[in-house]
C-alpha positions as CSV (number, residue, x, y, z in Angstrom):
1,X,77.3,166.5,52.9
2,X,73.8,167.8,54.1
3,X,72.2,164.4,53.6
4,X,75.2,162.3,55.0
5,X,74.9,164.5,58.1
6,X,70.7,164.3,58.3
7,X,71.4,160.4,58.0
8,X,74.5,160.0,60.8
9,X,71.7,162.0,63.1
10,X,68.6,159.3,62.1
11,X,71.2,157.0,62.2
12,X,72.4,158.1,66.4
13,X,68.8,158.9,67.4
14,X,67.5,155.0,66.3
15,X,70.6,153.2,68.2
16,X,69.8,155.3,71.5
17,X,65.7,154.4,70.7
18,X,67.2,150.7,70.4
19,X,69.2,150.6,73.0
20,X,66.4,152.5,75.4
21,X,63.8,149.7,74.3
22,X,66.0,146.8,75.3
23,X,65.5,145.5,78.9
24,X,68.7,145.9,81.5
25,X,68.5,143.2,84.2
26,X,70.3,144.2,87.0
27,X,70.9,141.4,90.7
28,X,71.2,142.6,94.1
29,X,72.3,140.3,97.1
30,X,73.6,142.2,100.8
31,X,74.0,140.4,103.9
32,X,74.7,142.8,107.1
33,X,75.6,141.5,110.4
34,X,77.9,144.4,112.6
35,X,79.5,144.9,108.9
36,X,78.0,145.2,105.0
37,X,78.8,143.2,102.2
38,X,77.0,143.7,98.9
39,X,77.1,142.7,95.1
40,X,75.3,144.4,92.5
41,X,75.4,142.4,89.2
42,X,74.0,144.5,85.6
43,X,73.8,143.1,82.5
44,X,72.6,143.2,78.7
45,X,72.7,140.3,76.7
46,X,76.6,139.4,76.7
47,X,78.0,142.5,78.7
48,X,77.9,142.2,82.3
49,X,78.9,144.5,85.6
50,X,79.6,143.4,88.6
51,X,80.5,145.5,91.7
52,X,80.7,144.0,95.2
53,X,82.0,145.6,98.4
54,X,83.0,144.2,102.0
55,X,85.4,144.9,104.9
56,X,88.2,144.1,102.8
57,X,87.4,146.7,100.0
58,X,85.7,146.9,96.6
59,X,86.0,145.3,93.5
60,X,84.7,145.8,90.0
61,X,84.1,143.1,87.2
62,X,83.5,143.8,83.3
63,X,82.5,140.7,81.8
64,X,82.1,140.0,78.0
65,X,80.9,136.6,76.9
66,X,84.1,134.1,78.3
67,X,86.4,137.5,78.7
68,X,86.4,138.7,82.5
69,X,88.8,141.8,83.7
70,X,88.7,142.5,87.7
71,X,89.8,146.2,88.9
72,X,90.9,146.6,92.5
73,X,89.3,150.0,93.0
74,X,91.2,150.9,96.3
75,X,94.3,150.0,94.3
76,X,93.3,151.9,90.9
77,X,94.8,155.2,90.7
78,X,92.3,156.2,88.8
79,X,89.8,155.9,90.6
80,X,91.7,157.8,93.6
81,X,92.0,160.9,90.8
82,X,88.7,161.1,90.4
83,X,87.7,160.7,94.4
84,X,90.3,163.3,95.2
85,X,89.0,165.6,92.0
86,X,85.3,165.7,93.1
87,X,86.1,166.6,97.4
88,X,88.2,169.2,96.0
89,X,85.4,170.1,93.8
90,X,82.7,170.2,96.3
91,X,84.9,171.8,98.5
92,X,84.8,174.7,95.9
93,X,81.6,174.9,95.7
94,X,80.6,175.1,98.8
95,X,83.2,177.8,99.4
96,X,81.8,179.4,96.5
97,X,78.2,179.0,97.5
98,X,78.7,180.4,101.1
99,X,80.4,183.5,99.6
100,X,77.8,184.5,98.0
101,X,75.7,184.3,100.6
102,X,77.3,186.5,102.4
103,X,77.3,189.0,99.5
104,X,73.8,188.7,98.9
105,X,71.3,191.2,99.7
106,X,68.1,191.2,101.4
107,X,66.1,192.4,98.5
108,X,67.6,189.3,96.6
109,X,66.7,186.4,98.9
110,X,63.2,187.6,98.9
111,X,63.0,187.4,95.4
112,X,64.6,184.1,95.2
113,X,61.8,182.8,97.8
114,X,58.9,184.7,95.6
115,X,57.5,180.8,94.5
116,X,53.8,180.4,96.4
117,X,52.4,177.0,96.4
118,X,48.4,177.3,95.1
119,X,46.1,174.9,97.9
120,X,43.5,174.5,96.2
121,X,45.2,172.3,93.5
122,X,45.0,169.3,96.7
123,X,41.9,168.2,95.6
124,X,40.3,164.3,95.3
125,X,41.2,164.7,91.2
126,X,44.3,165.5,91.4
127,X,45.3,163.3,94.1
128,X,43.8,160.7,91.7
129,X,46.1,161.7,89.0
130,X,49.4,161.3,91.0
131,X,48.3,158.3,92.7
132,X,47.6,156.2,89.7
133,X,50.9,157.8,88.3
134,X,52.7,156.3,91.3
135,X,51.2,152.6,91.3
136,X,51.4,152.4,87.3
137,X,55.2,153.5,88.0
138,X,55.6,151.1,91.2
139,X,54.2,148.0,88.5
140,X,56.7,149.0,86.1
141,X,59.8,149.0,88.7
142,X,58.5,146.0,90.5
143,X,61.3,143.9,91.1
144,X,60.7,139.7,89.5
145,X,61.9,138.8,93.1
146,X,63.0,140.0,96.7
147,X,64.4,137.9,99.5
148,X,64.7,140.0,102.8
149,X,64.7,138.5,106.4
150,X,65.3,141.3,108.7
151,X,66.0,140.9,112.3
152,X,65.9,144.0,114.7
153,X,64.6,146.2,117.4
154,X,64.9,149.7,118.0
155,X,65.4,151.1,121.9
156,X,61.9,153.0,122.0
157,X,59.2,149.6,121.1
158,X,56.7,152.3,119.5
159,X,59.5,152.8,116.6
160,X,59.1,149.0,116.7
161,X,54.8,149.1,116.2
162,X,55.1,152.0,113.3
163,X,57.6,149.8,111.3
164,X,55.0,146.9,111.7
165,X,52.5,148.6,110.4
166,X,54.2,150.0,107.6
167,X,55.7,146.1,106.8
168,X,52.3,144.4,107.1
169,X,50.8,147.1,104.9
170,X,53.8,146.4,102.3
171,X,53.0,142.4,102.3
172,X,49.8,143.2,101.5
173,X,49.9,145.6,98.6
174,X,52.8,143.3,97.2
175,X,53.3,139.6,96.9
176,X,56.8,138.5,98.2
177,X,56.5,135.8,99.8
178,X,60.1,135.7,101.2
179,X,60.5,139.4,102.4
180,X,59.9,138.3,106.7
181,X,60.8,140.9,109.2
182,X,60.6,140.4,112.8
183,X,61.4,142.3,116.2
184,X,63.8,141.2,118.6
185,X,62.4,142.3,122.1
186,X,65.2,141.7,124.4
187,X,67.9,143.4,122.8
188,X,69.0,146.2,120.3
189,X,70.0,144.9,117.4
190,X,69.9,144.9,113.5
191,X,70.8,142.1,111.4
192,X,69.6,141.7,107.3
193,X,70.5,139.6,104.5
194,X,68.1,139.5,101.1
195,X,68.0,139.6,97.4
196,X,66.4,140.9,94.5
197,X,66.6,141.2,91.1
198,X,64.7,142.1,88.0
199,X,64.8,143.9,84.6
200,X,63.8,147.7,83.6
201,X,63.6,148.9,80.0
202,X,64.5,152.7,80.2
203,X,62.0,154.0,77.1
204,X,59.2,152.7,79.1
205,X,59.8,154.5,82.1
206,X,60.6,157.7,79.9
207,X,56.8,157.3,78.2
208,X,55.0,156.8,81.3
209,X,56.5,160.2,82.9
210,X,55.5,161.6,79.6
211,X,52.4,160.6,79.4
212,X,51.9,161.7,82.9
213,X,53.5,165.1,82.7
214,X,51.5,166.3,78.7
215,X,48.7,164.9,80.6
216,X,45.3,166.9,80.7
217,X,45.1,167.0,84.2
218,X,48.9,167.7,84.7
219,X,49.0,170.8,82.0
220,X,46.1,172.3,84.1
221,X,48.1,171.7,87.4
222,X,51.0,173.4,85.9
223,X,48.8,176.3,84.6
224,X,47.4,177.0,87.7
225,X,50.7,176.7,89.3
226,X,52.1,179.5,87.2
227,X,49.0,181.6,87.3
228,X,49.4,181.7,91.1
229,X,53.2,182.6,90.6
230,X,52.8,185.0,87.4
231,X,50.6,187.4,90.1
232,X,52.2,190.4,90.9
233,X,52.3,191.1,95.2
């Protein structure tokens, strides 16, 4: 029984290994012009799921190989269960949450804020260390494609100069040819259509916050983050 049981758990923990290593390629397409209409496509090898929303409402597509089944979500009861199940939910919660609150005493809420931030960990290393975290992370995300052509002002034109910036900035650090953006200077306005797509394999993403986080240079961040905190006064 024993060894039937240790081999069903080997057996679990190499399918979700599997099924982590495999890429997931996933489609995106929006168009918005005074209303949005999306699709968002996901897929792995013969299963595919396909959501798209508009004016009219939203729909949901499970594909396998020739086999496609199509679920009017404003029609699928459900889905209304669950909608109306998480408001009253939340609703709870927050009812919940503001009680006690109220009961709460001074004492408490001081303890609760008792978490001191140490300054001297923002230093050229460690800024080093998250920066190279975030563009490694940025390499692995980075969509095969994206297809945006924005049009739009905003009322006060030094919005308009900040989001230039930022935009020429972006076409430089990547290369997407198709992602154009322009300002309309005689009205307000915002108009966008665009596409992207790509794939993401979940273990590698999992190994690269790993590596980050057991990290020398994170451990010590953390240990000097808890030696600040563990300081009594």
């Amino acid at each position: 029984m024993l060894q039937f049981l240790f081999l069903f758990i080997i057996f679990v923990i190499f399918f979700i290994i599997l099924f982590l290593a495999l890429p997931y390629y996933y489609a995106f397409d929006f168009e918005y012009k005074k209303q949005l209409k999306f699709r968002f496509a996901f897929s792995l090898f013969f299963l595919q799921f396909i959501f798209t929303a508009d004016s009219g409402g939203q729909l949901f597509f499970f594909k396998i190989l020739n086999y496609k089944k199509k679920i009017n979500i404003n029609e699928n009861n459900i889905a209304k269960f669950m909608k109306n199940k998480s408001k009253k939910v939340i609703k709870e919660k927050i009812v919940n949450k503001t009680a006690e609150n109220k009961k709460e005493k001074p004492e408490e809420s001081r303890k609760k804020s008792k978490f001191k931030f140490d300054f001297s960990l923002i230093n050229k290393k460690n800024l080093n260390h998250i920066f190279r975290f975030i563009v490694k992370l940025i390499k692995i995300l980075k969509m095969d494609y994206l297809k945006l052509n924005l049009v739009f002002s905003f009322a006060d034109p030094y919005y308009n100069g900040i989001f230039l910036a930022y935009y020429y900035t972006f076409k430089e650090l990547f290369d997407y040819p198709d992602f154009k953006a322009r300002i309309n200077w005689q009205e307000v306005m915002f108009e966008a259509e665009g596409s992207t797509g790509g794939k993401i394999i979940p273990l590698k993403i999992i190994a690269h916050f790993l590596i980050f986080i057991f990290s020398i240079r994170s451990l010590k961040i953390f240990w000097q983050l808890y030696k600040s905190n563990s300081k009594k006064g």
